[in-house]
C-alpha positions in Angstrom: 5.3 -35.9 11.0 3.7 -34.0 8.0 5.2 -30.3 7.5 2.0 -28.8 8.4 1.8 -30.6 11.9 5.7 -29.4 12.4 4.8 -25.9 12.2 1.7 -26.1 14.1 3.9 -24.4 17.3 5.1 -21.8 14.9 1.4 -21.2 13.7 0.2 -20.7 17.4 2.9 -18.3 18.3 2.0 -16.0 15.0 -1.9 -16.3 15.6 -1.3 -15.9 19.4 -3.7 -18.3 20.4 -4.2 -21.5 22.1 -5.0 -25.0 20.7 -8.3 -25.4 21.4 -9.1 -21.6 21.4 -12.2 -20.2 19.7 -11.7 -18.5 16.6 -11.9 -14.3 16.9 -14.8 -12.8 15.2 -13.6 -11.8 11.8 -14.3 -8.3 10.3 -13.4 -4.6 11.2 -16.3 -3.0 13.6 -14.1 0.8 13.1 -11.7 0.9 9.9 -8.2 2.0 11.8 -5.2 3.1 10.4 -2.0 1.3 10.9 -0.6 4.8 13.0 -2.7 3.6 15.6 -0.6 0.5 16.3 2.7 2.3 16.4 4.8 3.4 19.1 4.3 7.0 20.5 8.0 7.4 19.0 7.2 6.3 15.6 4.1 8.1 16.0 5.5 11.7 16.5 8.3 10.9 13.7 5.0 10.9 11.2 3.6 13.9 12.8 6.5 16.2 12.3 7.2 16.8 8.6 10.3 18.4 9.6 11.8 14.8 11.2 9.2 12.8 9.0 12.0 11.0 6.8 9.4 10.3 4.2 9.1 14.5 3.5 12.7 14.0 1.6 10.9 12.0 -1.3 8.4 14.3 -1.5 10.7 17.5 -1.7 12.5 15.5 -4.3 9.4 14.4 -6.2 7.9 18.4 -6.3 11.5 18.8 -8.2 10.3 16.2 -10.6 7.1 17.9 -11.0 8.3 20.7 -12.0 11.0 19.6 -14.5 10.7 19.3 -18.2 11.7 16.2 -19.7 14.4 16.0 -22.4 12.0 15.3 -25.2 10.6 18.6 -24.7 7.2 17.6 -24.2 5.2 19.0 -21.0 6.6 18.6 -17.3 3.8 17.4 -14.9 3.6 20.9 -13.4 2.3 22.0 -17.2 -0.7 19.9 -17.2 -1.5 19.5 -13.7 -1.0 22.1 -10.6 -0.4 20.6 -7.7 -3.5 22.0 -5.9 -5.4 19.7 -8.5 -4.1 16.8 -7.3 -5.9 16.8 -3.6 -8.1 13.9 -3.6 -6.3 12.3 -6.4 -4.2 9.6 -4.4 -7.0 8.6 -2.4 -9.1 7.5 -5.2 -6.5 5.3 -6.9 -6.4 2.3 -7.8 -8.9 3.4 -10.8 -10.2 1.0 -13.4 -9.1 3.3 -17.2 -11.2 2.6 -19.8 -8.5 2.5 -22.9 -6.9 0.5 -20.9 -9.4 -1.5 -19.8 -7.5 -2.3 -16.5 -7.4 -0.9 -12.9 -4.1 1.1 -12.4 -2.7 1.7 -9.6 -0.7 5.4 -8.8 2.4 4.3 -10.0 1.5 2.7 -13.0 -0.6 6.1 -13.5 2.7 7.9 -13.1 4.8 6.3 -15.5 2.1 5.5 -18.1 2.0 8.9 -18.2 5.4 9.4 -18.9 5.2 7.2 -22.1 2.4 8.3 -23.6 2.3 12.2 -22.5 5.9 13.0 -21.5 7.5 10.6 -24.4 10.1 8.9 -21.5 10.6 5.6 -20.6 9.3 4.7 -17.6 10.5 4.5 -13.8 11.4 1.1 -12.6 9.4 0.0 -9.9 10.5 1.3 -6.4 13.1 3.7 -8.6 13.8 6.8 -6.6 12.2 8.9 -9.1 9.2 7.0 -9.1 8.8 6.7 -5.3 9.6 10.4 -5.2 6.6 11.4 -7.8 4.4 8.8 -6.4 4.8 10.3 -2.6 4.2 14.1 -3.6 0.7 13.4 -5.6 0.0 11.1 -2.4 1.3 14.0 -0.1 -1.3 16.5 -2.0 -4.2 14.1 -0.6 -3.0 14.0 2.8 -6.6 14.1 4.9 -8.9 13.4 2.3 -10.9 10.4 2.9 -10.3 7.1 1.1 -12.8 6.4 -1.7 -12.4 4.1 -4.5 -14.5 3.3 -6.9 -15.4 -0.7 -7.0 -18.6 -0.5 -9.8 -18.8 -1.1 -13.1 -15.8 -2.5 -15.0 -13.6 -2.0 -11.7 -15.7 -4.6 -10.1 -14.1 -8.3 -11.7 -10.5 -6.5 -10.3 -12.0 -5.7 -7.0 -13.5 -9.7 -6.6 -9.9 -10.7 -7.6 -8.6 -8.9 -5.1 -11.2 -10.1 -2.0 -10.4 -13.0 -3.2 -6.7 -12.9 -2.9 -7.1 -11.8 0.7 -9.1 -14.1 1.5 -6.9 -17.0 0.3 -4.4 -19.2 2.3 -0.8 -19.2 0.5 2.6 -20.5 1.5 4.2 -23.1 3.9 2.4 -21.0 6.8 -1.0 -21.6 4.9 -2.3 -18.3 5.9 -4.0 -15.7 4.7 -4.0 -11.8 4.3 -7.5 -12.0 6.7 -5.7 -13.6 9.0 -3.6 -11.0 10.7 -4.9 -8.5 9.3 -8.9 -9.2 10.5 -8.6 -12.3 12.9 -5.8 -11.0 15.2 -5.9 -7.7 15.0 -3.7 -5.9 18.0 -2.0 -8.8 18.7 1.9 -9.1 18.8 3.8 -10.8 16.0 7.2 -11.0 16.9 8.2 -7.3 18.1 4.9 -5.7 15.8 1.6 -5.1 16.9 -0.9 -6.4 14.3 -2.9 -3.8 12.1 -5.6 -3.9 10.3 -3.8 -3.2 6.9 -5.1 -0.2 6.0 -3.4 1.2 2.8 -3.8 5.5 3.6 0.0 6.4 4.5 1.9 4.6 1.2 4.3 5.1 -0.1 5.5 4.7 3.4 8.9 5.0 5.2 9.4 2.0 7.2 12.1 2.0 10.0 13.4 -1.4 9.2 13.8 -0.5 5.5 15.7 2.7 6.2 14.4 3.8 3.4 10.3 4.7 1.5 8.7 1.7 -0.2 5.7 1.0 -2.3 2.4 -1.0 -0.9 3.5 -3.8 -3.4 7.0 -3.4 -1.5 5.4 -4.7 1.6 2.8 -6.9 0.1 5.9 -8.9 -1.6 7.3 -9.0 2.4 4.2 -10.1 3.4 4.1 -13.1 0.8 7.6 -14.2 2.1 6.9 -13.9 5.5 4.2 -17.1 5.3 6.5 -18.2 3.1 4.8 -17.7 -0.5 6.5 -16.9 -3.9 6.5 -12.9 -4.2 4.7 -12.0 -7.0 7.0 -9.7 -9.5 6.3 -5.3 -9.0 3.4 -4.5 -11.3 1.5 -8.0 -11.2 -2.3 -7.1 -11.7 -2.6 -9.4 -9.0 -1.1 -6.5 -6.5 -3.0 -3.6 -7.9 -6.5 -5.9 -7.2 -5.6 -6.5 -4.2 -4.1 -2.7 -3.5 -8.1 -2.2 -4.7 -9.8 -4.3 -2.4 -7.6 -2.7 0.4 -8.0 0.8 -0.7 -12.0 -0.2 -0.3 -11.2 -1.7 3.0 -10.0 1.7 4.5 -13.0 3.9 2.8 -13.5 7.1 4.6 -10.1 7.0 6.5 -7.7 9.9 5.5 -4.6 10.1 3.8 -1.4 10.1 5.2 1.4 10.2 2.9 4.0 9.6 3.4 3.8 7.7 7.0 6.4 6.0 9.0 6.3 2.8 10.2 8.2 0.2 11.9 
């Protein structure tokens, strides 16, 4: 018996369908936000921003803001006020033209702090980082999603369909699977979403703690049982693209709670 065939029982129990089944109509008729699939619980947690877990990282990145680095070069709050950054979040990933890349808000953040700020920058999921990253988000809380896919962005927006679209691991599945074909059904003790990107950084319950999209992307890549690609991989930021596209017109949520 091949390894494929052996986890064929596995495969039915994650698609939650039958051998022999037709195939569900792929696509999303109405863009949803994950908030949608939560409990009532999990749902009021979001809704409150004084129980809201997530609210501590952004108190803790307006600090940040507001503080002037040790170089003595500008704090954020010098160059930017924070009523300027509504909108901001939910435009990112952006392709930047010196760069000639798409970055995502993180890798805005701290390539901001090397060349602006004269620091070294944040680790990937770093407190400070996560905390900086879920106050500009938190400033775009409502505003509609809308990326920009044209132009030079486009090649990083392809890679990214791409990537979705692609079966990867022992499980052989894709992104499009679970998160288009089987939509609404249960995987294990979660309700499948439609992987809409709006509330990250997010504060998941099983975590006990905020993470990054590329946080869960990496759990998503082990959970068919795929090599994680490292934090900061282009590869993540296409595909944090492509999804940022997928969820056009839905309205931020930063920082939301989840499972």
């Amino acid at each position: 018996m091949s390894w494929r065939s052996s986890l064929s029982p596995l495969l039915i129990l994650l698609c939650g369908c039958s051998p022999g089944a037709s195939p569900p109509v792929s696509g999303i008729p109405e863009p949803r936000s994950g908030y949608h699939f939560q409990s009532q619980d999990t749902q009021n947690l979001q809704d409150d921003d004084f129980a809201n877990p997530g609210m501590l990282w952004v108190d803790g990145g307006m600090v940040l803001w507001t503080e002037a680095p040790e170089t003595g070069k500008p704090a954020c709050a010098d160059c930017h006020h924070a009523a300027d950054m509504s909108g901001v979040a939910s435009r990112y990933p952006a392709y930047d033209k010196s760069l000639d890349t798409v970055l995502n808000l993180e890798a805005r953040i701290n390539h901001c702090r090397t060349e602006r700020q004269g620091e070294p920058a944040y680790p990937w999921e770093s407190e400070p980082l996560l905390s900086l990253t879920a106050y500009v988000a938190h400033q775009s809380r409502g505003v509609p999603v809308e990326v920009d896919i044209s132009g030079p962005a486009r090649p990083f927006f392809d890679a990214g369909e791409t990537y979705f679209h692609e079966r990867r691991g022992q499980m052989n599945l894709a992104c499009v699977h679970c998160h288009e074909h089987y939509v609404g059904q249960m995987l294990r003790g979660d309700k499948l979403s439609q992987g809409q990107p709006v509330g990250y950084p997010i504060y998941r319950l099983e975590w006990q703690t905020l993470g990054s999209l590329q946080r869960r992307l990496r759990f998503c890549n082990t959970g068919v049982r795929a090599e994680p690609l490292a934090f900061g991989a282009q590869t993540w930021t296409n595909v944090e693209l492509y999804l940022k596209w997928r969820a056009t017109g839905l309205p931020g949520e930063a920082p939301a709670v989840r499972r």
